[in-house]
C-alpha positions as CSV (number, residue, x, y, z in Angstrom):
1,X,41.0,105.1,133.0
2,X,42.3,102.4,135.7
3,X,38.7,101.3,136.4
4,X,37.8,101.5,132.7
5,X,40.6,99.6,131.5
6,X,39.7,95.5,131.7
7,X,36.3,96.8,130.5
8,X,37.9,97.9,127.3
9,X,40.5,96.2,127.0
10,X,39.9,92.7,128.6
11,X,42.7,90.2,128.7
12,X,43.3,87.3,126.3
13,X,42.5,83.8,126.6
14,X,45.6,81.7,126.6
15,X,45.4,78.4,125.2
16,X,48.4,75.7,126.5
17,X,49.2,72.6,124.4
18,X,50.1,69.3,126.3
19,X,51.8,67.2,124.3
20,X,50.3,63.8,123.7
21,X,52.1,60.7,122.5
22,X,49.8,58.9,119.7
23,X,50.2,55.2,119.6
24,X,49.7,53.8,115.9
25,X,48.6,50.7,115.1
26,X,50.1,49.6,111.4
27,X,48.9,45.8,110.3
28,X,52.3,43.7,109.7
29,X,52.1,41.2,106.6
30,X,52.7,37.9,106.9
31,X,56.4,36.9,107.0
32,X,58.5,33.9,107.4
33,X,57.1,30.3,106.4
34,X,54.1,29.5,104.2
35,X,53.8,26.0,104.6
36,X,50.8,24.2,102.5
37,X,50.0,20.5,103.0
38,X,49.1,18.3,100.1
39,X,47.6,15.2,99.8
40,X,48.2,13.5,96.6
41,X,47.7,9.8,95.3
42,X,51.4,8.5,95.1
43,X,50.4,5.4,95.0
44,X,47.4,3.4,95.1
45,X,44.9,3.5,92.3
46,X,45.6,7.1,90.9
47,X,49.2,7.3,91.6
48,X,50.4,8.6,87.8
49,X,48.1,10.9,88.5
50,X,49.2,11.8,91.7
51,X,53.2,12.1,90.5
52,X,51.9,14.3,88.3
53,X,50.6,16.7,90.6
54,X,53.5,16.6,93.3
55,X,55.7,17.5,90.2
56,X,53.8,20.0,88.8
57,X,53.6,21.6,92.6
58,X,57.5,21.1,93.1
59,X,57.7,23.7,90.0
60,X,55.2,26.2,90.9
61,X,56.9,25.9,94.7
62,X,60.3,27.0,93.3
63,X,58.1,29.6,90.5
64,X,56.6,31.5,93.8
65,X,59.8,31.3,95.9
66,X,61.3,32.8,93.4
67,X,58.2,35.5,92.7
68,X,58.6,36.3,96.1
69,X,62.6,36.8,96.3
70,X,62.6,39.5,93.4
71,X,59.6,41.5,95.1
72,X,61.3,41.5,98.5
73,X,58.7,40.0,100.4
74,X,60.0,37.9,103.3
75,X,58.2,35.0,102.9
76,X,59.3,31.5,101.8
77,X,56.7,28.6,100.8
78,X,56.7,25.2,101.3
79,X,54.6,22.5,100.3
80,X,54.4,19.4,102.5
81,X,53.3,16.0,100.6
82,X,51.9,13.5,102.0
83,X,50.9,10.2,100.2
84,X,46.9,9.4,101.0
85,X,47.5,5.9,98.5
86,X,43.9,6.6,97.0
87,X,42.2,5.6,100.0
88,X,39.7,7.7,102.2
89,X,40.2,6.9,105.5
90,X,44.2,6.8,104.6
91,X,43.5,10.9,103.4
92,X,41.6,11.8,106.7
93,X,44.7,10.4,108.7
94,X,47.1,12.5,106.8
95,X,44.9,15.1,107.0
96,X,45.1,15.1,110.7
97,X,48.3,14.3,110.7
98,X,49.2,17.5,108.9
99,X,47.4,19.2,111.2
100,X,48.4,18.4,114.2
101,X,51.4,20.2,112.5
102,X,49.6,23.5,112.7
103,X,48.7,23.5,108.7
104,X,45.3,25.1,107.8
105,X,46.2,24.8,103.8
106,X,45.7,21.9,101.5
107,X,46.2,21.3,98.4
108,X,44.0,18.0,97.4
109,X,43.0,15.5,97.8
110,X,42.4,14.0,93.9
111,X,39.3,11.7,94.4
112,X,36.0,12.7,95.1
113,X,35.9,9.8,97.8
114,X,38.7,11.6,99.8
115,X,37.0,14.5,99.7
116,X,34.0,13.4,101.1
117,X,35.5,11.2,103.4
118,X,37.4,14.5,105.1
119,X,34.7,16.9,104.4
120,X,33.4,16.8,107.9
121,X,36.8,17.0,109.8
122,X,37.8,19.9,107.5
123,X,34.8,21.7,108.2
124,X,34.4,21.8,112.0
125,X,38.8,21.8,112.1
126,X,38.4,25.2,109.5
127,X,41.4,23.5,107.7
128,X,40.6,24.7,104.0
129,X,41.1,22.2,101.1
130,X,41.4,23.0,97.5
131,X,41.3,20.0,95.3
132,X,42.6,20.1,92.0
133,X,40.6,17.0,90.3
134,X,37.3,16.3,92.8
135,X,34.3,16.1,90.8
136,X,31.4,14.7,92.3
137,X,28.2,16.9,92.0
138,X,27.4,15.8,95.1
139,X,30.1,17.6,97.0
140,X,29.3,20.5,95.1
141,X,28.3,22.9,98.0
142,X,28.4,26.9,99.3
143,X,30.3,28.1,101.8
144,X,32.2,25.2,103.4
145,X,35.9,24.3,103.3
146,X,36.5,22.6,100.1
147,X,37.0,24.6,97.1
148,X,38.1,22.7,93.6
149,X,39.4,24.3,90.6
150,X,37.9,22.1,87.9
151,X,34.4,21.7,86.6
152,X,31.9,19.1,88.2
153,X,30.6,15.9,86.5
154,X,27.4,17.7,85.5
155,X,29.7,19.2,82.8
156,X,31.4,15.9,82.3
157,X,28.8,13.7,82.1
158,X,26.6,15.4,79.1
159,X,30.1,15.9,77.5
160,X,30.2,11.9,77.4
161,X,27.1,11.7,76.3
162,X,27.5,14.3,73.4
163,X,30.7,12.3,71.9
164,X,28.4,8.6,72.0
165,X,25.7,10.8,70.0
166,X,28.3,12.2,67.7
167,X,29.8,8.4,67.0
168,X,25.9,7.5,66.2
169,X,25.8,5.3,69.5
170,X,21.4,4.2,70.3
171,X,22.7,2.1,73.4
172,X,24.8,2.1,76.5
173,X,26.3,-0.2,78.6
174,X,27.7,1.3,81.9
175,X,30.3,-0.5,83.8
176,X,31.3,2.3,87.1
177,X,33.5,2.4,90.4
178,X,30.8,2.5,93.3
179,X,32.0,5.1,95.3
180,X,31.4,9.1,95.3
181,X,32.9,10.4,92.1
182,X,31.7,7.2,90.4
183,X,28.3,7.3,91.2
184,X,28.3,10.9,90.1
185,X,29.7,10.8,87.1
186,X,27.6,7.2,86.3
187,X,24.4,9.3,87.1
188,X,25.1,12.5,85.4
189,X,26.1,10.9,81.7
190,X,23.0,8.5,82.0
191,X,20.4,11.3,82.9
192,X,22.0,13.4,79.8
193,X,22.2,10.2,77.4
194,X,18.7,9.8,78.4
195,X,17.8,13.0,77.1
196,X,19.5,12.2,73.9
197,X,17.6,9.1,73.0
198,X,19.9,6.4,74.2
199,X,19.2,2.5,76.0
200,X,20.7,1.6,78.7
201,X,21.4,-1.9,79.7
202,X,21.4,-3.1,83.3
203,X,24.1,-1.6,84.8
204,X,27.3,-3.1,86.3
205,X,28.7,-1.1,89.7
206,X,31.8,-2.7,91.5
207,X,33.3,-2.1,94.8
208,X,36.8,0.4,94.0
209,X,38.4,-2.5,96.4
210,X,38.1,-5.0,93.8
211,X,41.4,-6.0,92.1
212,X,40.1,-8.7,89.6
213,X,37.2,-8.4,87.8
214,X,36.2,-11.7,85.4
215,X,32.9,-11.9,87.1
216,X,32.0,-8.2,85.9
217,X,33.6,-8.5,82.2
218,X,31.6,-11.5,82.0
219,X,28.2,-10.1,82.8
220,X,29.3,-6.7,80.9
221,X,29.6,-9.3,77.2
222,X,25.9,-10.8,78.5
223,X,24.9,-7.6,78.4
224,X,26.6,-6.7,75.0
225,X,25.6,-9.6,73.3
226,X,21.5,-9.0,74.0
227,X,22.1,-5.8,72.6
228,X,23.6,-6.6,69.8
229,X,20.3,-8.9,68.5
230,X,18.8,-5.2,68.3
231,X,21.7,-2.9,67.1
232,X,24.7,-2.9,65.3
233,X,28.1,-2.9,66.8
234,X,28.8,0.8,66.2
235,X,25.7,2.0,67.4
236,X,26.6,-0.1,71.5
237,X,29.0,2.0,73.8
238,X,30.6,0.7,76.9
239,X,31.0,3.4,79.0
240,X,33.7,2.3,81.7
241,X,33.9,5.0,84.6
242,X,37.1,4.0,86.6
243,X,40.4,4.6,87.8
244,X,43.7,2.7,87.3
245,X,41.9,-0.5,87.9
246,X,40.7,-0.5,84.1
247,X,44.0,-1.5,83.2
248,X,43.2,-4.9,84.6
249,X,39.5,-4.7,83.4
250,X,39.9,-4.0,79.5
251,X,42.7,-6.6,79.9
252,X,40.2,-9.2,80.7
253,X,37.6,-7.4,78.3
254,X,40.0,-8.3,75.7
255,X,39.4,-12.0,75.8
256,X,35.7,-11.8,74.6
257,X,35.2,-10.8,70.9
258,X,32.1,-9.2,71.0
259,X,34.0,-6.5,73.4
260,X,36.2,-5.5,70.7
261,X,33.6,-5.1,68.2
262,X,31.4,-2.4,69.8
263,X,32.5,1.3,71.0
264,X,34.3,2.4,74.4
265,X,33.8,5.6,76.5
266,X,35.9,6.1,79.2
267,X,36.2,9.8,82.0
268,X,39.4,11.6,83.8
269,X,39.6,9.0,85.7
270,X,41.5,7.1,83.0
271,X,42.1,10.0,80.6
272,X,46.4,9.9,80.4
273,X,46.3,7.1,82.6
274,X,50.6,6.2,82.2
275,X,49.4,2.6,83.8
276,X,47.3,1.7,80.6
277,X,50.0,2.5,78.3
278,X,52.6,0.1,80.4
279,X,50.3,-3.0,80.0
280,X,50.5,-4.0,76.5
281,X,47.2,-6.3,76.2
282,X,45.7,-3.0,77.9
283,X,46.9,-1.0,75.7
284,X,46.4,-2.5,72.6
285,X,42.5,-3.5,73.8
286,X,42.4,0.3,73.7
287,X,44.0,0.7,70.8
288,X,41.5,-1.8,68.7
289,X,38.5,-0.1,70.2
290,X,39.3,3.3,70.1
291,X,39.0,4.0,73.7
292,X,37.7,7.9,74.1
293,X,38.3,9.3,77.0
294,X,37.4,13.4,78.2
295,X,39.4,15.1,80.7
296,X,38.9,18.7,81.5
297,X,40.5,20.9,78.8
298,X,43.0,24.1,80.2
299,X,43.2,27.1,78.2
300,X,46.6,26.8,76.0
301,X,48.8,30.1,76.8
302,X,52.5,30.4,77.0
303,X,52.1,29.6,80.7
304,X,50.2,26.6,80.1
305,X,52.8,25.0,77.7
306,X,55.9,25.9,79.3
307,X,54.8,23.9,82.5
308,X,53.5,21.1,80.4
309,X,57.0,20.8,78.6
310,X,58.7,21.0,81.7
311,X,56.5,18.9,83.8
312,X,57.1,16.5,80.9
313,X,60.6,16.1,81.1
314,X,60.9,15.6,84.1
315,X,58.0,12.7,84.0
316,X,58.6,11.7,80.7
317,X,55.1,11.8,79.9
318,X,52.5,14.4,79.6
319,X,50.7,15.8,82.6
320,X,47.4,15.1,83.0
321,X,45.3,18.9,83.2
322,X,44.3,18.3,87.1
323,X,47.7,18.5,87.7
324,X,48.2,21.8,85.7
325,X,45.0,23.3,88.5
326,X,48.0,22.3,91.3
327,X,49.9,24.2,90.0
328,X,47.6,27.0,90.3
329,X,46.4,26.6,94.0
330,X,49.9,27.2,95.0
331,X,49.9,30.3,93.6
332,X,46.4,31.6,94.2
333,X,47.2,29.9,98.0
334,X,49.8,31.9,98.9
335,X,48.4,34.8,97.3
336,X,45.4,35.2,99.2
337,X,47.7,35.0,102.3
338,X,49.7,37.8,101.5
339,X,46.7,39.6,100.7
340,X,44.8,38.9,104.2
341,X,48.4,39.4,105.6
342,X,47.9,36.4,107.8
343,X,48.3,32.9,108.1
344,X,44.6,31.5,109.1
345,X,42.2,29.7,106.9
346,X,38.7,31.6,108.0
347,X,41.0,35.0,106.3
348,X,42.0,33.2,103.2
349,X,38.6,31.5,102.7
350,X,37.1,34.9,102.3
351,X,39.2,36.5,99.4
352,X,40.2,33.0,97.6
353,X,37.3,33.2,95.3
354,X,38.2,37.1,94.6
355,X,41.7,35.3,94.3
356,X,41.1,33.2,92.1
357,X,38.7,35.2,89.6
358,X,42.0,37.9,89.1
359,X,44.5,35.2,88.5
360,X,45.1,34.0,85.2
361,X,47.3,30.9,85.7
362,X,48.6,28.0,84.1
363,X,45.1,26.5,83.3
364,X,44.0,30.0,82.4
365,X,41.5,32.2,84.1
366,X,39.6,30.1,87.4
367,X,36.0,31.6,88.1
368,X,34.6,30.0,91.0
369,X,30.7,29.1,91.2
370,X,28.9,29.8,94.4
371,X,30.5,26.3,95.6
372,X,33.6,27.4,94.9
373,X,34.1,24.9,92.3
Protein backbone atom coordinates (compact mmCIF):
# COMPACT_ATOMS: atom_id res chain seq x y z
CA UNK A 1 0.00 0.00 0.00
CA UNK A 2 3.07 2.39 0.76
CA UNK A 3 4.61 1.64 -2.66
CA UNK A 4 1.22 1.84 -4.34
CA UNK A 5 0.19 4.96 -2.94
CA UNK A 6 1.68 8.02 -5.29
CA UNK A 7 0.71 5.62 -8.09
CA UNK A 8 -2.92 6.00 -7.06
CA UNK A 9 -3.13 8.74 -5.48
CA UNK A 10 -0.47 11.18 -7.01
CA UNK A 11 -0.14 14.69 -5.45
CA UNK A 12 -1.59 17.91 -6.67
CA UNK A 13 -0.23 20.57 -8.69
CA UNK A 14 -0.09 23.79 -6.73
CA UNK A 15 -0.49 26.83 -8.64
CA UNK A 16 1.08 30.33 -6.66
CA UNK A 17 -0.21 33.71 -7.71
CA UNK A 18 2.43 36.64 -7.69
CA UNK A 19 0.89 39.65 -7.55
CA UNK A 20 1.51 42.09 -10.41
CA UNK A 21 1.03 45.85 -10.30
CA UNK A 22 -0.84 46.92 -13.69
CA UNK A 23 0.03 50.35 -14.81
CA UNK A 24 -2.98 52.05 -16.81
CA UNK A 25 -2.70 54.41 -19.19
CA UNK A 26 -6.07 56.78 -19.24
CA UNK A 27 -5.93 59.81 -22.03
CA UNK A 28 -6.34 63.22 -19.99
CA UNK A 29 -8.55 65.92 -21.92
CA UNK A 30 -7.44 69.09 -22.65
CA UNK A 31 -7.58 71.57 -19.73
CA UNK A 32 -6.72 75.02 -18.95
CA UNK A 33 -6.42 77.74 -21.82
CA UNK A 34 -7.77 77.55 -25.39
CA UNK A 35 -6.41 80.41 -26.97
CA UNK A 36 -7.40 80.99 -30.83
CA UNK A 37 -5.83 83.84 -32.81
CA UNK A 38 -7.81 85.89 -35.24
CA UNK A 39 -6.96 88.00 -37.87
CA UNK A 40 -9.58 90.41 -38.81
CA UNK A 41 -9.72 93.69 -41.04
CA UNK A 42 -10.07 96.47 -38.36
CA UNK A 43 -9.13 98.79 -40.42
CA UNK A 44 -8.08 99.15 -43.87
CA UNK A 45 -10.36 98.49 -46.67
CA UNK A 46 -12.81 95.90 -45.08
CA UNK A 47 -12.75 97.23 -41.65
CA UNK A 48 -16.87 97.39 -41.04
CA UNK A 49 -16.51 94.18 -41.94
CA UNK A 50 -13.92 93.25 -39.85
CA UNK A 51 -15.72 95.00 -36.49
CA UNK A 52 -18.25 92.91 -37.37
CA UNK A 53 -16.55 89.77 -36.98
CA UNK A 54 -14.42 90.66 -33.79
CA UNK A 55 -17.90 91.41 -32.25
CA UNK A 56 -19.65 88.64 -33.29
CA UNK A 57 -16.52 86.53 -31.85
CA UNK A 58 -16.47 88.56 -28.51
CA UNK A 59 -20.16 86.95 -28.04
CA UNK A 60 -19.65 83.50 -29.11
CA UNK A 61 -16.17 83.73 -26.74
CA UNK A 62 -18.34 84.60 -23.71
CA UNK A 63 -21.41 81.86 -25.32
CA UNK A 64 -18.62 78.93 -25.11
CA UNK A 65 -17.00 80.10 -21.75
CA UNK A 66 -20.04 79.90 -20.48
CA UNK A 67 -20.98 76.36 -22.33
CA UNK A 68 -18.07 75.09 -20.80
CA UNK A 69 -18.59 76.46 -16.98
CA UNK A 70 -22.12 74.63 -16.74
CA UNK A 71 -20.62 71.26 -18.16
CA UNK A 72 -17.66 71.31 -15.81
CA UNK A 73 -15.05 71.07 -18.16
CA UNK A 74 -11.86 72.96 -17.13
CA UNK A 75 -11.19 74.81 -19.96
CA UNK A 76 -11.45 78.55 -20.59
CA UNK A 77 -11.16 80.13 -24.35
CA UNK A 78 -9.75 83.05 -25.53
CA UNK A 79 -9.56 84.64 -28.71
CA UNK A 80 -6.61 86.83 -29.53
CA UNK A 81 -7.28 89.64 -32.31
CA UNK A 82 -5.01 91.00 -34.17
CA UNK A 83 -5.68 93.82 -36.82
CA UNK A 84 -4.06 92.59 -40.48
CA UNK A 85 -5.51 96.36 -41.95
CA UNK A 86 -6.69 94.46 -45.20
CA UNK A 87 -3.27 93.93 -46.36
CA UNK A 88 -1.42 90.61 -47.21
CA UNK A 89 1.89 90.93 -46.25
CA UNK A 90 0.47 92.92 -42.95
CA UNK A 91 -1.79 89.26 -42.26
CA UNK A 92 1.41 86.98 -42.70
CA UNK A 93 3.28 89.26 -40.05
CA UNK A 94 0.54 88.84 -37.62
CA UNK A 95 0.24 85.49 -38.45
CA UNK A 96 3.79 84.89 -37.33
CA UNK A 97 3.55 87.07 -34.79
CA UNK A 98 0.78 84.96 -33.17
CA UNK A 99 2.70 82.22 -33.56
CA UNK A 100 5.64 82.77 -32.23
CA UNK A 101 3.05 82.91 -29.31
CA UNK A 102 2.61 79.14 -29.52
CA UNK A 103 -1.07 79.58 -31.36
CA UNK A 104 -1.84 76.83 -33.97
CA UNK A 105 -5.70 78.21 -34.29
CA UNK A 106 -6.99 81.01 -36.54
CA UNK A 107 -9.80 82.31 -36.99
CA UNK A 108 -9.51 84.44 -40.58
CA UNK A 109 -8.29 86.10 -42.35
CA UNK A 110 -11.47 87.93 -44.43
CA UNK A 111 -9.88 88.46 -47.99
CA UNK A 112 -9.04 85.96 -50.32
CA UNK A 113 -5.58 88.00 -50.79
CA UNK A 114 -4.61 87.25 -47.11
CA UNK A 115 -5.31 84.01 -47.51
CA UNK A 116 -3.24 83.34 -50.28
CA UNK A 117 -0.64 85.49 -49.21
CA UNK A 118 -0.27 83.11 -45.81
CA UNK A 119 -1.17 79.94 -47.38
CA UNK A 120 2.32 78.81 -47.73
CA UNK A 121 3.59 79.70 -44.13
CA UNK A 122 0.42 78.07 -42.70
CA UNK A 123 1.07 75.03 -44.49
CA UNK A 124 4.64 74.07 -43.83
CA UNK A 125 4.12 75.96 -39.91
CA UNK A 126 0.70 73.29 -39.62
CA UNK A 127 -0.90 76.46 -38.10
CA UNK A 128 -4.64 75.79 -39.21
CA UNK A 129 -6.80 78.76 -40.56
CA UNK A 130 -10.44 78.85 -40.83
CA UNK A 131 -11.70 81.92 -42.68
CA UNK A 132 -15.02 82.99 -42.35
CA UNK A 133 -15.45 85.18 -45.76
CA UNK A 134 -12.42 83.84 -48.27
CA UNK A 135 -13.81 83.05 -51.54
CA UNK A 136 -11.55 82.73 -54.29
CA UNK A 137 -12.02 79.47 -56.36
CA UNK A 138 -8.65 79.43 -56.63
CA UNK A 139 -7.75 78.65 -53.12
CA UNK A 140 -10.27 76.15 -53.14
CA UNK A 141 -8.03 73.05 -52.35
CA UNK A 142 -7.93 69.38 -50.33
CA UNK A 143 -6.16 68.68 -47.63
CA UNK A 144 -4.14 71.76 -46.64
CA UNK A 145 -4.51 74.22 -43.74
CA UNK A 146 -7.17 76.58 -44.71
CA UNK A 147 -10.67 75.62 -44.28
CA UNK A 148 -13.54 78.45 -44.85
CA UNK A 149 -17.03 78.25 -43.85
CA UNK A 150 -18.77 79.99 -46.76
CA UNK A 151 -19.44 79.00 -50.32
CA UNK A 152 -16.74 79.89 -53.16
CA UNK A 153 -17.30 82.44 -56.03
CA UNK A 154 -18.25 79.62 -58.33
CA UNK A 155 -21.60 79.88 -56.49
CA UNK A 156 -21.42 83.65 -56.35
CA UNK A 157 -20.59 84.42 -59.62
CA UNK A 158 -23.60 82.52 -61.58
CA UNK A 159 -25.71 84.01 -58.71
CA UNK A 160 -24.71 87.55 -60.30
CA UNK A 161 -25.23 86.49 -63.36
CA UNK A 162 -28.76 84.98 -62.64
CA UNK A 163 -30.12 88.49 -61.00
CA UNK A 164 -28.67 90.66 -64.46
CA UNK A 165 -30.73 87.94 -66.50
CA UNK A 166 -33.72 88.28 -64.27
CA UNK A 167 -33.51 92.37 -64.61
CA UNK A 168 -33.45 91.66 -68.58
CA UNK A 169 -29.67 92.87 -68.66
CA UNK A 170 -28.00 91.77 -72.83
CA UNK A 171 -24.66 93.57 -71.79
CA UNK A 172 -21.99 93.86 -69.03
CA UNK A 173 -19.62 96.13 -68.06
CA UNK A 174 -17.11 94.87 -65.46
CA UNK A 175 -15.14 97.13 -63.38
CA UNK A 176 -12.99 94.55 -60.56
CA UNK A 177 -10.21 94.85 -57.72
CA UNK A 178 -7.08 92.93 -59.30
CA UNK A 179 -6.10 90.78 -56.74
CA UNK A 180 -7.15 87.04 -55.75
CA UNK A 181 -10.78 87.17 -54.64
CA UNK A 182 -11.31 89.80 -57.42
CA UNK A 183 -10.00 88.07 -60.21
CA UNK A 184 -12.13 85.16 -59.08
CA UNK A 185 -15.11 86.37 -58.66
CA UNK A 186 -14.61 88.78 -62.09
CA UNK A 187 -13.94 85.32 -63.91
CA UNK A 188 -16.56 83.24 -62.47
CA UNK A 189 -19.73 85.74 -63.16
CA UNK A 190 -18.30 86.45 -66.79
CA UNK A 191 -17.87 82.61 -67.73
CA UNK A 192 -21.66 82.13 -66.30
CA UNK A 193 -23.05 85.42 -67.95
CA UNK A 194 -21.53 84.02 -70.98
CA UNK A 195 -23.47 81.13 -70.81
CA UNK A 196 -26.56 83.15 -70.44
CA UNK A 197 -26.18 85.24 -73.61
CA UNK A 198 -24.73 88.38 -72.28
CA UNK A 199 -21.73 91.09 -74.00
CA UNK A 200 -19.14 92.08 -72.35
CA UNK A 201 -17.28 95.28 -72.84
CA UNK A 202 -13.61 95.64 -72.41
CA UNK A 203 -13.01 95.19 -69.07
CA UNK A 204 -11.63 97.68 -66.38
CA UNK A 205 -9.12 95.87 -63.50
CA UNK A 206 -7.46 98.26 -60.92
CA UNK A 207 -4.73 97.79 -58.51
CA UNK A 208 -6.64 97.33 -54.69
CA UNK A 209 -3.86 100.11 -53.76
CA UNK A 210 -5.53 102.64 -55.70
CA UNK A 211 -7.34 105.29 -53.59
CA UNK A 212 -8.81 107.61 -56.45
CA UNK A 213 -10.16 106.39 -59.35
CA UNK A 214 -11.31 109.26 -62.11
CA UNK A 215 -9.15 107.68 -64.65
CA UNK A 216 -11.25 104.28 -64.40
CA UNK A 217 -14.85 105.98 -64.04
CA UNK A 218 -13.98 107.71 -67.02
CA UNK A 219 -13.11 104.91 -69.25
CA UNK A 220 -16.01 102.75 -67.47
CA UNK A 221 -18.77 105.89 -69.09
CA UNK A 222 -16.60 105.30 -72.62
CA UNK A 223 -17.46 102.05 -72.33
CA UNK A 224 -21.19 102.66 -71.28
CA UNK A 225 -21.80 105.10 -73.80
CA UNK A 226 -20.69 102.64 -77.00
CA UNK A 227 -23.05 100.34 -75.49
CA UNK A 228 -25.68 102.28 -75.23
CA UNK A 229 -25.81 103.01 -79.38
CA UNK A 230 -26.82 99.14 -79.31
CA UNK A 231 -29.00 98.66 -76.19
CA UNK A 232 -31.13 100.41 -73.97
CA UNK A 233 -30.23 101.62 -70.55
CA UNK A 234 -31.95 98.74 -68.62
CA UNK A 235 -30.74 96.09 -70.60
CA UNK A 236 -26.34 97.61 -69.60
CA UNK A 237 -25.14 96.36 -66.04
CA UNK A 238 -22.05 97.57 -64.41
CA UNK A 239 -20.92 95.00 -62.39
CA UNK A 240 -18.47 96.71 -59.81
CA UNK A 241 -16.44 93.84 -57.78
CA UNK A 242 -14.82 95.75 -54.85
CA UNK A 243 -14.33 96.38 -51.46
CA UNK A 244 -14.68 99.68 -49.39
CA UNK A 245 -12.94 101.47 -52.07
CA UNK A 246 -16.39 101.76 -54.15
CA UNK A 247 -17.45 104.24 -51.74
CA UNK A 248 -15.08 106.56 -53.48
CA UNK A 249 -15.67 105.03 -56.97
CA UNK A 250 -19.61 105.37 -57.36
CA UNK A 251 -18.90 108.78 -55.73
CA UNK A 252 -17.09 109.79 -58.78
CA UNK A 253 -19.50 107.52 -61.06
CA UNK A 254 -22.04 109.89 -59.93
CA UNK A 255 -20.84 112.87 -61.90
CA UNK A 256 -21.46 111.20 -65.34
CA UNK A 257 -25.17 110.88 -66.35
CA UNK A 258 -25.12 108.03 -68.47
CA UNK A 259 -23.88 106.08 -65.08
CA UNK A 260 -26.97 106.69 -63.47
CA UNK A 261 -29.12 105.69 -66.27
CA UNK A 262 -28.01 102.03 -66.69
CA UNK A 263 -28.17 99.04 -63.97
CA UNK A 264 -25.42 98.21 -61.09
CA UNK A 265 -24.36 94.79 -59.72
CA UNK A 266 -22.19 94.73 -57.03
CA UNK A 267 -20.70 91.12 -54.55
CA UNK A 268 -19.93 90.64 -50.64
CA UNK A 269 -17.40 92.60 -50.92
CA UNK A 270 -19.74 95.62 -50.74
CA UNK A 271 -22.89 93.84 -49.62
CA UNK A 272 -23.68 95.89 -45.97
CA UNK A 273 -20.83 97.84 -46.59
CA UNK A 274 -21.53 100.66 -43.24
CA UNK A 275 -18.85 102.96 -45.34
CA UNK A 276 -21.27 103.44 -48.30
CA UNK A 277 -24.14 104.38 -46.15
CA UNK A 278 -21.76 107.22 -44.31
CA UNK A 279 -20.98 108.94 -47.60
CA UNK A 280 -24.07 110.62 -48.76
CA UNK A 281 -23.24 111.19 -52.63
CA UNK A 282 -22.31 107.30 -52.22
CA UNK A 283 -25.13 106.50 -50.98
CA UNK A 284 -27.60 108.23 -52.80
CA UNK A 285 -25.60 107.16 -56.26
CA UNK A 286 -26.70 103.80 -54.95
CA UNK A 287 -29.83 104.70 -54.12
CA UNK A 288 -30.81 106.19 -57.76
CA UNK A 289 -29.38 103.05 -59.45
CA UNK A 290 -30.53 100.48 -57.38
CA UNK A 291 -27.30 99.02 -56.50
CA UNK A 292 -27.78 94.96 -55.96
CA UNK A 293 -25.55 93.44 -54.17
CA UNK A 294 -25.42 89.25 -53.10
CA UNK A 295 -23.86 88.14 -49.96
CA UNK A 296 -24.10 84.61 -48.81
CA UNK A 297 -27.43 83.96 -47.29
CA UNK A 298 -27.37 81.95 -43.39
CA UNK A 299 -30.20 79.89 -42.57
CA UNK A 300 -32.65 81.95 -40.26
CA UNK A 301 -33.20 79.97 -36.78
CA UNK A 302 -33.63 81.32 -33.38
CA UNK A 303 -29.86 81.06 -33.12
CA UNK A 304 -29.21 83.04 -36.06
CA UNK A 305 -31.47 85.95 -35.06
CA UNK A 306 -30.69 86.25 -31.54
CA UNK A 307 -26.91 86.98 -32.51
CA UNK A 308 -27.93 89.22 -35.23
CA UNK A 309 -30.07 91.36 -32.73
CA UNK A 310 -27.38 91.41 -30.37
CA UNK A 311 -24.44 91.86 -32.58
CA UNK A 312 -26.66 94.73 -33.69
CA UNK A 313 -26.90 96.61 -30.74
CA UNK A 314 -23.87 96.59 -29.94
CA UNK A 315 -22.78 97.90 -33.66
CA UNK A 316 -25.71 99.69 -34.38
CA UNK A 317 -26.02 98.16 -37.60
CA UNK A 318 -26.65 94.80 -38.98
CA UNK A 319 -23.85 92.21 -39.28
CA UNK A 320 -22.86 91.29 -42.37
CA UNK A 321 -23.42 86.96 -42.70
CA UNK A 322 -19.44 86.32 -42.76
CA UNK A 323 -19.39 87.55 -39.56
CA UNK A 324 -22.33 85.27 -38.31
CA UNK A 325 -19.57 81.99 -39.86
CA UNK A 326 -17.10 83.58 -36.91
CA UNK A 327 -19.11 83.11 -34.76
CA UNK A 328 -19.31 79.57 -35.63
CA UNK A 329 -15.52 78.64 -35.89
CA UNK A 330 -15.24 79.44 -32.31
CA UNK A 331 -17.48 77.00 -31.49
CA UNK A 332 -16.75 74.28 -33.89
CA UNK A 333 -12.77 75.28 -32.88
CA UNK A 334 -12.91 74.61 -29.62
CA UNK A 335 -15.06 71.72 -30.07
CA UNK A 336 -12.86 69.63 -32.11
CA UNK A 337 -10.25 70.22 -29.39
CA UNK A 338 -12.05 68.82 -26.71
CA UNK A 339 -12.94 66.07 -28.88
CA UNK A 340 -9.14 65.17 -29.88
CA UNK A 341 -8.50 66.06 -26.19
CA UNK A 342 -5.43 68.11 -27.26
CA UNK A 343 -4.26 71.27 -28.18
CA UNK A 344 -2.30 70.63 -31.79
CA UNK A 345 -3.55 71.61 -35.11
CA UNK A 346 -2.58 68.13 -37.25
CA UNK A 347 -5.46 66.51 -34.32
CA UNK A 348 -8.00 69.13 -34.94
CA UNK A 349 -7.50 69.18 -38.72
CA UNK A 350 -8.67 65.65 -38.77
CA UNK A 351 -12.13 65.74 -37.03
CA UNK A 352 -13.05 69.62 -38.01
CA UNK A 353 -14.84 68.53 -41.09
CA UNK A 354 -16.78 65.68 -38.88
CA UNK A 355 -16.99 68.88 -36.55
CA UNK A 356 -18.40 70.85 -38.55
CA UNK A 357 -21.04 68.57 -40.45
CA UNK A 358 -22.69 67.73 -36.61
CA UNK A 359 -22.92 71.37 -35.68
CA UNK A 360 -25.74 73.27 -36.43
CA UNK A 361 -24.73 76.86 -35.60
CA UNK A 362 -25.63 80.27 -35.89
CA UNK A 363 -25.42 80.23 -39.85
CA UNK A 364 -27.10 76.84 -39.68
CA UNK A 365 -25.74 73.41 -40.60
CA UNK A 366 -21.81 73.85 -42.24
CA UNK A 367 -20.97 70.83 -44.62
CA UNK A 368 -17.62 70.98 -45.78
CA UNK A 369 -16.60 70.02 -49.58
CA UNK A 370 -13.44 67.97 -50.06
CA UNK A 371 -11.63 71.60 -49.68
CA UNK A 372 -13.02 72.11 -46.68
CA UNK A 373 -14.89 75.02 -47.88
Amino acid sequence: GIALAPAIFPPKATTITQPVTVTQTQQVGFTGKLTIGALLPLTGDLASYGENSKVTVEIAVRDVNDYLRKAGIPVTVEVVVEDTQTKPDVALTKLQSLAARGIKLFIGPQTSAEVRQIKSYADSNKLLLVSQSSTAPALAIPDDYVYRFCPDDTIQGPAISAVAKALGVKAVVQVWRGDAWGDGLQESTKKSGEALGFVYAEGIRYSPEAKEFSAEVRLLNDRVAGLLKTYKPEEIAVELIAFNEAVTFISQAADYPDLARVRWLGSDGTAQLDELIKEPKAAAFAVQVNWINPIFAPTESGKYTKLVEEAKARLGRVPDSYAIAAYDEVWVLTLAVLQVGKYDADAVKSVLADVANNFFGASGWIILNAAGD
